[in-house]
C-alpha positions as CSV (number, residue, x, y, z in Angstrom):
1,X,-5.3,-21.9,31.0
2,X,-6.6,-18.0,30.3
3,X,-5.0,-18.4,26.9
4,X,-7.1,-21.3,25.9
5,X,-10.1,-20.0,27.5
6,X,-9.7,-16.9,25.5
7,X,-9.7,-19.5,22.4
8,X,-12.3,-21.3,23.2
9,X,-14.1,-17.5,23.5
10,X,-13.1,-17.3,20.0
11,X,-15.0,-20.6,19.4
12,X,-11.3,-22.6,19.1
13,X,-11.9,-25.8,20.6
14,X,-7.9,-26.6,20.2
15,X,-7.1,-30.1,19.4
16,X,-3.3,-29.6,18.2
17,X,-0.5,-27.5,19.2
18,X,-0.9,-24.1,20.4
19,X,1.7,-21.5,20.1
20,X,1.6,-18.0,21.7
21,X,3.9,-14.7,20.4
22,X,7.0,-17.1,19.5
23,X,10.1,-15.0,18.9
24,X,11.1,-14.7,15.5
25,X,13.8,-17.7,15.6
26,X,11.3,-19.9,17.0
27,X,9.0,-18.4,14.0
28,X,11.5,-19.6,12.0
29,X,12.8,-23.3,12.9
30,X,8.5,-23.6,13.2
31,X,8.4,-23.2,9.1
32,X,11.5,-25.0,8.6
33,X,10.5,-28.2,10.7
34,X,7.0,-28.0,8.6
35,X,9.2,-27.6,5.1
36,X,7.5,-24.3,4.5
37,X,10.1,-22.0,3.8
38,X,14.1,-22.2,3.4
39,X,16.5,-20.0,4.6
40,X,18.9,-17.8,2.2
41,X,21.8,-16.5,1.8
42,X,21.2,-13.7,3.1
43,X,19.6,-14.5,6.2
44,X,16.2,-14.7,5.3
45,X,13.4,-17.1,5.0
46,X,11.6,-17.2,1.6
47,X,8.4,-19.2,1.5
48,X,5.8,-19.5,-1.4
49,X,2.3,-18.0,-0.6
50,X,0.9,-20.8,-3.0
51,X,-2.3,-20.2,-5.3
52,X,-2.2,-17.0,-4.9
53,X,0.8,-14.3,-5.5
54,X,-1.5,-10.9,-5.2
55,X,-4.9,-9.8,-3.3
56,X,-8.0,-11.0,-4.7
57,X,-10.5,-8.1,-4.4
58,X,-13.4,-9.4,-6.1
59,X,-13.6,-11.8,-3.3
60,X,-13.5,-9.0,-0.4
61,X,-16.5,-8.5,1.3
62,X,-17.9,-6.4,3.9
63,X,-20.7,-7.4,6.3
64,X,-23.7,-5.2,5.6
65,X,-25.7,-4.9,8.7
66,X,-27.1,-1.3,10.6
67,X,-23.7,-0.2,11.5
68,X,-22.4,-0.4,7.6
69,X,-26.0,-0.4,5.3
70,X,-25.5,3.2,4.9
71,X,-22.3,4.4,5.2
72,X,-20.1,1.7,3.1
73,X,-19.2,2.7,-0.9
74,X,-21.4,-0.5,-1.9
75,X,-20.1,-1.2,-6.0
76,X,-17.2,-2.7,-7.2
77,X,-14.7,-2.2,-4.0
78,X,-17.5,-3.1,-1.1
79,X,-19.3,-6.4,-1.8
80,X,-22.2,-6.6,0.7
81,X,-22.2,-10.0,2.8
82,X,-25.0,-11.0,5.0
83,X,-24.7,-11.1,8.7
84,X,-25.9,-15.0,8.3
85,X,-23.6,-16.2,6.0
86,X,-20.7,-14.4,7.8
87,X,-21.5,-16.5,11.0
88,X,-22.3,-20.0,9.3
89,X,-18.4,-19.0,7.2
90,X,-16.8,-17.8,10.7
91,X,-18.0,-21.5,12.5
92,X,-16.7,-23.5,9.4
93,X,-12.9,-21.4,10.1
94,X,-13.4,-21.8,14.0
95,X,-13.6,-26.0,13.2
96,X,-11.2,-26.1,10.9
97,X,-8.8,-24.3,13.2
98,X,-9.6,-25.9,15.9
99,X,-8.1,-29.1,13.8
100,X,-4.7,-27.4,13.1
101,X,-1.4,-26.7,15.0
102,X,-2.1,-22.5,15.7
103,X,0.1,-19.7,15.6
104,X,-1.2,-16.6,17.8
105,X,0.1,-12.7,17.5
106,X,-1.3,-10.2,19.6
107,X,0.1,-7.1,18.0
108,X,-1.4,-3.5,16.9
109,X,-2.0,-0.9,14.6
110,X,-1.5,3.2,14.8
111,X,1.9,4.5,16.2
112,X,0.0,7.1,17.6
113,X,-1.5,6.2,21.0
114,X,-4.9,7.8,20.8
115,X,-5.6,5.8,17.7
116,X,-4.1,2.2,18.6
117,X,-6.0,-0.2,17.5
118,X,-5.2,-4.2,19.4
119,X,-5.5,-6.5,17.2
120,X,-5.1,-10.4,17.8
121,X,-4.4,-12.5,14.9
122,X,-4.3,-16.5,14.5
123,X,-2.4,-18.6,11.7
124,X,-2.1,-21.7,10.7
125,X,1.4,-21.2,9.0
126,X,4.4,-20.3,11.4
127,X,5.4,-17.7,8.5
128,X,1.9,-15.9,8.2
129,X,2.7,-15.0,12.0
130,X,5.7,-14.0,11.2
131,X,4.7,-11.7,8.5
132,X,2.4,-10.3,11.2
133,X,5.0,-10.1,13.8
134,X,6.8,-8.2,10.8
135,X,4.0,-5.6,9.5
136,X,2.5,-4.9,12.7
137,X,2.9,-2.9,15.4
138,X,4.6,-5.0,18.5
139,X,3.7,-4.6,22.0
140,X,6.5,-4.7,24.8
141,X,6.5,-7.5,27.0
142,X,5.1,-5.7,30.0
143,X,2.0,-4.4,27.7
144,X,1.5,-8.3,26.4
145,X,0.8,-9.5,30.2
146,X,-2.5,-7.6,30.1
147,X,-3.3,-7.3,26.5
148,X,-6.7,-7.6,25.3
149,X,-7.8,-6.8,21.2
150,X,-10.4,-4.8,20.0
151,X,-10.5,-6.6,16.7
152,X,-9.6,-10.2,15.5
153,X,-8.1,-11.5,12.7
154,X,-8.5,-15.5,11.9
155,X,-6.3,-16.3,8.9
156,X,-7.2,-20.0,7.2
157,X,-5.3,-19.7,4.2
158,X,-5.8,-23.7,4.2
159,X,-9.5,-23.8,4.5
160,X,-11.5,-23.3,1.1
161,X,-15.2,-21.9,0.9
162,X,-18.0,-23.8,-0.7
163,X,-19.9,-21.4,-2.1
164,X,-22.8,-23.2,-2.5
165,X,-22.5,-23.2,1.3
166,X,-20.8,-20.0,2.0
167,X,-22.0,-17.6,-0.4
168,X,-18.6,-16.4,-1.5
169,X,-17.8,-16.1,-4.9
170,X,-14.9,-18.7,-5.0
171,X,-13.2,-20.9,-2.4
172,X,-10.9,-17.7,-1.1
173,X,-12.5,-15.0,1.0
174,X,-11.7,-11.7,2.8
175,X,-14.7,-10.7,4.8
176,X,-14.8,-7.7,7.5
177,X,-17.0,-7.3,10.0
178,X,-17.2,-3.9,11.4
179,X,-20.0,-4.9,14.1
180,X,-18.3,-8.0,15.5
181,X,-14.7,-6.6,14.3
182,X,-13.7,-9.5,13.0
183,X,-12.0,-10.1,9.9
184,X,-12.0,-13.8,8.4
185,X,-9.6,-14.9,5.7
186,X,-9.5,-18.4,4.0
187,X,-8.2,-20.1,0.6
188,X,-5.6,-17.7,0.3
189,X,-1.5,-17.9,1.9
190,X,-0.9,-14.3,0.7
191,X,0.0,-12.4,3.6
192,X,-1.0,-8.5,2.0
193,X,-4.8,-9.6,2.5
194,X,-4.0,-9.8,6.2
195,X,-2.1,-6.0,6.0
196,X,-4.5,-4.5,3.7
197,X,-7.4,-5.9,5.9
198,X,-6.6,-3.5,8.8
199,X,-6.0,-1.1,6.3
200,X,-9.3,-1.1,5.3
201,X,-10.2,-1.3,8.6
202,X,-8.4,1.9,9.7
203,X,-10.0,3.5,6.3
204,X,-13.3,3.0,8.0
205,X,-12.9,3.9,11.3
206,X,-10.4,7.0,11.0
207,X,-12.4,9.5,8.6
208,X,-15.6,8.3,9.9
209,X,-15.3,8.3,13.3
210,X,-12.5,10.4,14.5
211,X,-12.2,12.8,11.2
212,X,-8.6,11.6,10.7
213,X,-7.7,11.5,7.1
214,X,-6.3,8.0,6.4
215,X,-3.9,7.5,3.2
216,X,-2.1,4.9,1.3
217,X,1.5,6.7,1.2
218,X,4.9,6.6,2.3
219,X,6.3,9.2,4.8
220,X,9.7,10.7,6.0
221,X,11.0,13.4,7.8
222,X,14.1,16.1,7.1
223,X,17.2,16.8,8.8
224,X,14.7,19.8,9.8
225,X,12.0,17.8,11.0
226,X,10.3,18.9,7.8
227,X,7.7,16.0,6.9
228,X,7.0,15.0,3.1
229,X,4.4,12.2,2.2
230,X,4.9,9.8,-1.4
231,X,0.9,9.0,-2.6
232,X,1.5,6.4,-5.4
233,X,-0.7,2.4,-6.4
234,X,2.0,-0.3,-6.5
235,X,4.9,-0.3,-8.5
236,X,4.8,4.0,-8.9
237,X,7.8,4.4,-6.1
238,X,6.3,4.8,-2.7
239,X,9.1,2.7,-1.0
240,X,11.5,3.0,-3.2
241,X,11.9,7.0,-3.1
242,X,10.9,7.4,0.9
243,X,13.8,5.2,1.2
244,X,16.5,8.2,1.5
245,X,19.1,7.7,3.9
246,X,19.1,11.8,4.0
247,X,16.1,11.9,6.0
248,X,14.5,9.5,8.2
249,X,11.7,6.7,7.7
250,X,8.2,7.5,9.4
251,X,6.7,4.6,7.2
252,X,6.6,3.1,3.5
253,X,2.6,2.4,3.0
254,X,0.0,3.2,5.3
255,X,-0.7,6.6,7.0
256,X,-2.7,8.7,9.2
257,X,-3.5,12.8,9.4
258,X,-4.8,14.3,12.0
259,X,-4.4,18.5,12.9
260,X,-0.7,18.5,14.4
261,X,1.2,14.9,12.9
262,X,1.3,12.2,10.4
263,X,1.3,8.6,12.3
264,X,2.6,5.4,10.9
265,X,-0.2,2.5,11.0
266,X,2.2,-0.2,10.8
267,X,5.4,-1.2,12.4
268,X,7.3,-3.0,8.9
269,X,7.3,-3.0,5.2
270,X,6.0,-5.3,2.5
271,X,8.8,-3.7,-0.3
272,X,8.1,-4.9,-3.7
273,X,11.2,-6.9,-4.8
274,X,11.2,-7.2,-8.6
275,X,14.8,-6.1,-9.6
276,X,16.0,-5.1,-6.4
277,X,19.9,-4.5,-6.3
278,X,22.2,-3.0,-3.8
279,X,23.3,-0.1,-6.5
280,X,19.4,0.7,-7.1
281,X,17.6,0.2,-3.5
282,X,20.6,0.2,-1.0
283,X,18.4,0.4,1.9
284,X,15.6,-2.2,1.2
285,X,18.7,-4.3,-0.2
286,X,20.1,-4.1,3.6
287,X,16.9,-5.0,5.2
288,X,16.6,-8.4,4.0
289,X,18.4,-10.7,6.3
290,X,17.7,-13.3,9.1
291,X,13.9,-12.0,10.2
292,X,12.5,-10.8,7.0
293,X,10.5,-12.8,5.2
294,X,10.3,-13.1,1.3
295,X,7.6,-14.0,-0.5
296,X,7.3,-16.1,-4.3
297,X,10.9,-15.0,-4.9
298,X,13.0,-17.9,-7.0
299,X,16.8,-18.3,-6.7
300,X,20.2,-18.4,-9.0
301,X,20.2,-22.6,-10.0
302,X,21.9,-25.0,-7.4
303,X,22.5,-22.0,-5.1
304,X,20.0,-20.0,-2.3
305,X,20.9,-16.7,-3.5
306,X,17.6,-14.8,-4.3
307,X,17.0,-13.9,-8.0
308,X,15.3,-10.9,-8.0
309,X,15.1,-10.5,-12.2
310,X,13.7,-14.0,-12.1
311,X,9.4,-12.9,-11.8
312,X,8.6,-16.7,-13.4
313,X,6.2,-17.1,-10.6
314,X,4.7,-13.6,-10.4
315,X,6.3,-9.9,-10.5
316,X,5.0,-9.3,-7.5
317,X,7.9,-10.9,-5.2
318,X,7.7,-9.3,-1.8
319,X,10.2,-8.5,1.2
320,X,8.6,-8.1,4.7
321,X,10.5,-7.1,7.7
322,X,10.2,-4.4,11.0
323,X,10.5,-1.0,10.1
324,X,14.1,-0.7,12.6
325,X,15.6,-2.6,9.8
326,X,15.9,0.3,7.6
327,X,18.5,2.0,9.8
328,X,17.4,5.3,9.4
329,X,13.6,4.7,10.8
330,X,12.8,6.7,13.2
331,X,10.7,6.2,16.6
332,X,8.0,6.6,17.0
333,X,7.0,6.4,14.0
334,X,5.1,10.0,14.0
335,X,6.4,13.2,11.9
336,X,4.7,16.7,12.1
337,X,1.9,18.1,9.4
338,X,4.0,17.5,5.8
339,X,5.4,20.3,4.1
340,X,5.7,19.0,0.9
341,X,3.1,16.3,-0.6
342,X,4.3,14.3,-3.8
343,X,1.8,12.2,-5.9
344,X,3.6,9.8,-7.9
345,X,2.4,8.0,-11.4
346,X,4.0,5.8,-13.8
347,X,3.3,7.7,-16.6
348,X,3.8,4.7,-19.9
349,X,2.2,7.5,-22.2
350,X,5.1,9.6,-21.8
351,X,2.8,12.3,-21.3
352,X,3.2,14.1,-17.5
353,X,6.0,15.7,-16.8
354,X,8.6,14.2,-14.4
355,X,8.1,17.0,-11.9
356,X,5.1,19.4,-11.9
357,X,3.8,21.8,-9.4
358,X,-0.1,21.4,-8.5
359,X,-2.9,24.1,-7.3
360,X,-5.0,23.1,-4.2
361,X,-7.9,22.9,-7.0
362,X,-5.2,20.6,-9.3
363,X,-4.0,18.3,-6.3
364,X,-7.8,17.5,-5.5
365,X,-8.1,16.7,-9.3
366,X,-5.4,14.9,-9.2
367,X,-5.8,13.1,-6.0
368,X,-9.4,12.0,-6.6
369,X,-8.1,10.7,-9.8
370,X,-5.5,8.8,-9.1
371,X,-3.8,7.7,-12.0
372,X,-0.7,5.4,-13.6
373,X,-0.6,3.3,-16.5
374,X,-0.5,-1.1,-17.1
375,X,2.5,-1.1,-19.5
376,X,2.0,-3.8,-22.3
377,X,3.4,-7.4,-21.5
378,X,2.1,-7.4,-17.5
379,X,-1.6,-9.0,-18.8
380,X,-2.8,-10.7,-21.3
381,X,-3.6,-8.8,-23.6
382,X,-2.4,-5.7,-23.1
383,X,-0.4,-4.2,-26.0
384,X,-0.4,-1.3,-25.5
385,X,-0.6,1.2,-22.0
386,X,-3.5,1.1,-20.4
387,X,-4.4,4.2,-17.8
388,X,-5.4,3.0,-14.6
389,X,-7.3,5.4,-12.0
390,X,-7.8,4.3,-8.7
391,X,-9.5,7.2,-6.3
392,X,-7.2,8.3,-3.5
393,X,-4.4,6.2,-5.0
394,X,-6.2,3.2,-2.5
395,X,-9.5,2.0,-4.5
396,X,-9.3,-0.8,-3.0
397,X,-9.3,-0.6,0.0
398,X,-11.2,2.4,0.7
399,X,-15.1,1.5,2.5
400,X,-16.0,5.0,2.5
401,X,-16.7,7.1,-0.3
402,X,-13.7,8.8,-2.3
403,X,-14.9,12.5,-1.2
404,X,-14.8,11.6,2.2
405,X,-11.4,11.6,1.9
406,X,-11.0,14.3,-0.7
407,X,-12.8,16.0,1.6
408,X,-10.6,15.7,3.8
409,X,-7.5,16.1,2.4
410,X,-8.8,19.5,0.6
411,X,-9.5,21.0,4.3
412,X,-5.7,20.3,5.2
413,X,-3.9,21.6,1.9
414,X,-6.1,24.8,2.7
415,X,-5.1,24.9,6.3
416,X,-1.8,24.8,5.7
417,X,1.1,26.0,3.9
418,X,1.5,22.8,1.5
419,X,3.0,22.1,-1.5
420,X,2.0,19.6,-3.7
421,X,4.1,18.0,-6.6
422,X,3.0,15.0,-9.5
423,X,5.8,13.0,-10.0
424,X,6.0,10.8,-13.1
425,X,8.6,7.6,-12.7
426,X,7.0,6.3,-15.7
427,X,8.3,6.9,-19.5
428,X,10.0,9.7,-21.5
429,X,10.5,10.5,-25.0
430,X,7.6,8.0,-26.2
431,X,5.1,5.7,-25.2
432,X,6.8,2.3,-23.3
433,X,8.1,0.4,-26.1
434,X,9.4,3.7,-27.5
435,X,10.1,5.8,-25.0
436,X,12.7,5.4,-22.0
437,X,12.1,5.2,-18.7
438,X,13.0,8.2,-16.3
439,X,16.0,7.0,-14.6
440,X,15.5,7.2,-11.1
441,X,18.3,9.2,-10.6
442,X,16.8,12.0,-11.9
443,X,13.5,11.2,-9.5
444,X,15.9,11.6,-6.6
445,X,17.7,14.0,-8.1
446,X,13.5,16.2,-8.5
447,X,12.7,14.9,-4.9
448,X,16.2,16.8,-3.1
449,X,15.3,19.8,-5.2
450,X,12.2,20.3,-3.8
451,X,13.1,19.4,-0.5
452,X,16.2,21.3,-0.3
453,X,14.4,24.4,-1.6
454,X,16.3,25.2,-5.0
455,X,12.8,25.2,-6.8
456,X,11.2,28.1,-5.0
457,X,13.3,30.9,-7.3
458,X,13.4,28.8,-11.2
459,X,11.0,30.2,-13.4
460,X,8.2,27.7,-14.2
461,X,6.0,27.4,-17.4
462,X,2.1,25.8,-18.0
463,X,2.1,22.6,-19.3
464,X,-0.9,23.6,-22.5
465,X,-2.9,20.3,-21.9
466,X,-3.1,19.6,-18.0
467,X,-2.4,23.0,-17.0
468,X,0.4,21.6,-14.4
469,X,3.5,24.4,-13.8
470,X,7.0,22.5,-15.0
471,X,10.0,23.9,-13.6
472,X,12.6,25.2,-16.1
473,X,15.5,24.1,-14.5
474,X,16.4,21.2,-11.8
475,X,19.7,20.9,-10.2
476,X,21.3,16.9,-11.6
477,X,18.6,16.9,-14.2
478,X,19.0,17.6,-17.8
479,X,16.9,20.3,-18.8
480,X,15.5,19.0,-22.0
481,X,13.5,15.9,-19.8
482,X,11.6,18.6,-18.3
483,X,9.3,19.2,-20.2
484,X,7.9,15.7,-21.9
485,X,7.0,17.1,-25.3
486,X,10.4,18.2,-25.9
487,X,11.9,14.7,-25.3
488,X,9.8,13.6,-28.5
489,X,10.6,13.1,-31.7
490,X,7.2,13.6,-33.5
491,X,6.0,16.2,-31.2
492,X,2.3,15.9,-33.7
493,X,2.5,12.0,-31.6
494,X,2.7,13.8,-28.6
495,X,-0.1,15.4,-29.2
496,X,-2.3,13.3,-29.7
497,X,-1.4,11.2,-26.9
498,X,-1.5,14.0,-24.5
499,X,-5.4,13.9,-25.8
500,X,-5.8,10.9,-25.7
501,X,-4.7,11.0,-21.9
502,X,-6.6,13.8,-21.4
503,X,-10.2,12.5,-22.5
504,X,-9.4,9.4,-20.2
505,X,-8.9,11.4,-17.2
506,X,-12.2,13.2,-18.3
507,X,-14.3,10.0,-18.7
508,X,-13.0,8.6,-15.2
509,X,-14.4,11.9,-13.9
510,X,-17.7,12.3,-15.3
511,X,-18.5,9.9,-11.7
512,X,-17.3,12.7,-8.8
513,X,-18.1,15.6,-11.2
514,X,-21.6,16.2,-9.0
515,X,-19.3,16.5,-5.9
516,X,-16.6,18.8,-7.5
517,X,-16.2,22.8,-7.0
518,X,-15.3,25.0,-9.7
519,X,-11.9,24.9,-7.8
520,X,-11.6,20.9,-8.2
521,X,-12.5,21.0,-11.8
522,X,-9.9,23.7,-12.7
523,X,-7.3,21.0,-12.3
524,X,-8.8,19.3,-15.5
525,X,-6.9,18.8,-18.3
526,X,-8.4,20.5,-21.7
527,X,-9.4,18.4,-24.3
């Protein structure tokens, strides 16, 4: 009876079935029984996350109120919503709820105790909760008898807006409200608006309040207990290289840095899984079996083996399962202060050199920058690459401002002895189109180096437009990759690309250029 009185708290009158922390099987037979999902092959369940395959961020808003009116990065990230219209939206979910068979998770956030956040999230699809149960940190039996949450998460993906009514832009939402810590979510079965609501959450609450630097990056710790954290925006790598069954798993996306450790905020992984194979991805291959949920992937004809070249639906096909299913995880999921730092782009210039070696001054360029390319063929449109900068390598999901975190991060590369590396896993030899892609290989082969030391005694030389150090030599990688202009045929083309790439990291600029010290802006490329 507590259970439903803490609904009816919520404002859930329930009228249907209620169901409370079901195991994972139970999850399971619950979206089969509802012909929501099917089981493959391999174990898992695959279920479509209908209308929509990706995040909608113009339709992410934040509550402006006292608490947020002055410190929220209001623009094109933070859309202000009024307190009014928040409550009239959150008693439209409640009721509609209220109507529907219920799927509750209490779960948390922050594998670091003094940061745990509880956090209590209701479904209406057995296989949103699972995706929770999944990405989310999972409390023990013992802590779930006297759990209470500090924020709430109601998840309609049924329920559309009116927004004559509801004064959202469309009929899907996302809307966070840091006063009532609540975070509402309607119109919309894609389950990375739930992850990346916390995120944002997090993103909020960590710099602000407890000056912990929060960070969209993968983590993993050395034989050594050596700690090295992968910045990167979707599709660069983060996953994909902290995936090394040399060194163990702290986490694949969402991070936190305070003085003595870096601290998983999740307890799963949401892999991208666009051309996965075993040969390429062994241990994300591994992880999908019975308990992992995949999302909008399609299948071989008359079989239910997963097609992982077949992106008809989107390219953004997704894998979700607990971070012990990459064997090599470890737990807690906490490493000590990183010792090496590696930004990664996906360069489809052909420009940036596959490894490079950044200043303090270069890595708070680069990191406020935070850039990769569109390659031609994923928009309409496109024909060409197109750069993309997205501050912090998180735009999106960062309420603060950019420099807070800059900030931030510039205090702890000072502090102590880091060393920081730009990655390209983008193109080689010429534009996409022209150009190869850097095999990944040769990534892995960069990533050992530097982590097994055999760059601190090669002789390094200045890249003459971005100013970043290229090593001469790498151990597995052909020398001649090293250095992009060399990999080009017209090396006059390279030039004028490099410019080309230069000016647009220049104009992205010109908008933190007030904040930036002569230190920061020695990291810009020359034009």
């Amino acid at each position: 009876m507590e259970y439903l009185e803490s609904l009816r708290n919520i404002g859930i009158i329930p009228e249907k079935e209620v169901y409370w922390n079901l195991s994972v099987p139970q999850l399971i037979s619950e979206t089969l029984r509802k012909s929501q999902g099917i089981v493959t092959s391999s174990g898992a369940l695959a279920c479509n996350t209908g209308e929509f395959t990706g995040r909608s961020p113009k339709d992410k808003y934040i509550v402006m109120d006292d608490k947020t009116k002055d410190s929220i990065w209001w623009g094109d990230v933070n859309h202000p919503f009024s307190p009014e219209d928040c409550e009239r939206l959150y008693e439209s979910v409640v009721t509609h709820l209220s109507g529907r068979d219920i799927y509750v998770r209490d779960a948390y956030a922050c594998a670091k105790q003094e940061y745990r956040l509880n956090v209590k999230v209701i479904t209406e699809t057995p296989w949103s909760n699972l995706f929770v149960n999944n990405l989310f940190l999972r409390p023990t039996e013992k802590e779930l008898e006297t759990f209470q949450h500090e924020w709430l998460i109601l998840n309609a993906a049924e329920f559309k807006a009116i927004p004559e009514i509801h004064k959202t832009r469309q009929h899907n939402f996302t809307i966070i409200n840091f006063t009532r810590k609540i975070i509402l979510i309607g119109g919309s079965g894609y389950t990375g608006e739930i992850k990346k609501g916390i995120f944002t959450v997090l993103n909020y609450i960590l710099p602000f309040e407890k000056n912990v630097l929060s960070m969209h990056c993968s983590a993993n710790i050395g034989a050594d207990g050596d700690t090295s954290v992968f910045f990167g925006l979707s599709g660069t790598g983060k996953t994909t290289l902290s995936a090394d069954p040399s060194r163990k798993l702290i986490g694949d996306d969402e991070h936190g840095w305070d003085d003595v450790s870096v601290f998983n905020f999740e307890g799963g992984c949401y892999a991208k899984c666009v051309n996965l194979s075993q040969e390429k991805e062994p241990q994300i291959f591994s992880a999908i079996h019975m308990g992992t949920l995949l999302e909008n992937v399609r299948f071989f004809e008359g079989t239910d083996i997963v097609d992982y070249d077949n992106v008809s639906v989107t390219e953004n096909t997704r894998a979700a399962y607990p971070i012990d299913f990459i064997d090599n995880a470890v737990d807690p999921s906490i490493g000590k202060v990183p010792k090496n730092i590696f930004f990664l782009t996906c360069d489809a210039f052909g420009v940036l050199p596959p490894i490079s070696k950044l200043s303090v001054g270069q890595a708070m360029y680069h990191f406020i920058s935070g850039y990769t390319a569109k390659v031609a063929g994923t928009e309409a449109g496109i024909t060409e690459p197109q750069t993309t900068f997205s501050a912090c390598f998180g735009k999106p999901f960062l309420p603060l401002h950019p420099t807070k975190y800059a900030e931030l991060l510039g205090k702890k590369l000072k502090k102590n002895n880091i060393n920081v590396w730009l990655i390209n896993t983008g193109w080689s030899g010429g534009t996409y189109g022209k150009g190869e892609r850097i095999k990944l290989a040769y990534t892995r082969a960069m990533i050992s180096a530097v982590l097994e030391n055999k760059l601190e005694n090669v002789d390094f030389v200045r890249d003459a437009v971005f100013g970043l150090q290229i090593p001469a030599e790498c151990e597995g990688v052909p020398s001649e990759i090293l250095n992009p202009k060399n990999t080009w045929d017209d090396q006059l083309a390279y030039d004028e690309k490099a410019q080309h790439l230069a000016e647009q990291f220049v104009q992205n600029f010109k908008s933190f250029k007030s904040f930036a010290d002569e230190e920061i802006l020695s990291g810009e490329p020359l034009i």
